[in-house]
N, C-alpha and C positions, 0 to 999 in steps of 0.2 A: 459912342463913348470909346475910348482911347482906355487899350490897358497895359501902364508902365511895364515895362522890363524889367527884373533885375541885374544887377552884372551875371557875364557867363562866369563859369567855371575857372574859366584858365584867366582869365583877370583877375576874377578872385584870388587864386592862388599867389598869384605874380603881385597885387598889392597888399593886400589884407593878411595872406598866408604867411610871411616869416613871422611879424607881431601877433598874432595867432598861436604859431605853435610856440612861440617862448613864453605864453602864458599857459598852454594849455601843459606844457613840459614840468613849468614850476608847480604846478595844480598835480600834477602826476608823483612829482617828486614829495611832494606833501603826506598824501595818499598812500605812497609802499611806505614813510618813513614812520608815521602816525602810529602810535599805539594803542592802535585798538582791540578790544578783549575778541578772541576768537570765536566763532559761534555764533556771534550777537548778527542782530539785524543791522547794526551800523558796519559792521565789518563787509555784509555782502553786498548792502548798497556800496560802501566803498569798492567793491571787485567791479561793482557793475560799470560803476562811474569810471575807472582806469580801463575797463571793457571799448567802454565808448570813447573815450580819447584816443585809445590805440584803434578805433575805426577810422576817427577825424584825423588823424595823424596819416591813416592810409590812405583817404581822401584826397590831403592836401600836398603828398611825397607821392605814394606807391608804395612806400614802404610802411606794412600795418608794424614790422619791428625799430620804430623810427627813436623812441624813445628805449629799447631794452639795452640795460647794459653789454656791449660789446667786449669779446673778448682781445685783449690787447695781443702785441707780438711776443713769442718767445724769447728768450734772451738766450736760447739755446736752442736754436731749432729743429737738430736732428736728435735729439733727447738730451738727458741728463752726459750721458755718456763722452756729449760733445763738450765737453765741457773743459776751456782751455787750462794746462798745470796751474795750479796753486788757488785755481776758484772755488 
């Protein structure tokens, strides 16, 4: 008896993984936006569930911060100080 294979890994990623993580992103996005009362038990399943996307996320990138928001560039980047007359 013959036992199928699944795809590897790096196939998986290279087909299945972009459509993948832009569902699992919007799933994620739902999740931190959702108003859920603090405390409760749907609130920590909800931690756990964005727990486990940001695994699959590190899974399918390397990067387990694939979905955190990123901080953007400064508009002034040796401080405020830099900051050209009349800004």
């Amino acid at each position: 008896m013959s036992r199928r294979r699944g795809m590897s890994i790096e196939n998986y990623r290279k087909f299945h993984g972009p459509d993948l993580l832009k569902m699992l992103g919007e799933t994620r996005r739902q999740l931190c936006g959702a108003s859920i009362p603090l405390n409760t038990a749907e609130y920590r399943a909800a931690g756990e569930i964005i727990a486990r996307i940001d695994d699959l996320a590190e899974l399918l990138t390397g990067d387990r911060t694939h979905f955190h928001l990123k901080a953007g560039p400064s508009p002034y980047p040796y401080g405020p100080s830099s900051k050209p007359p009349g800004a």
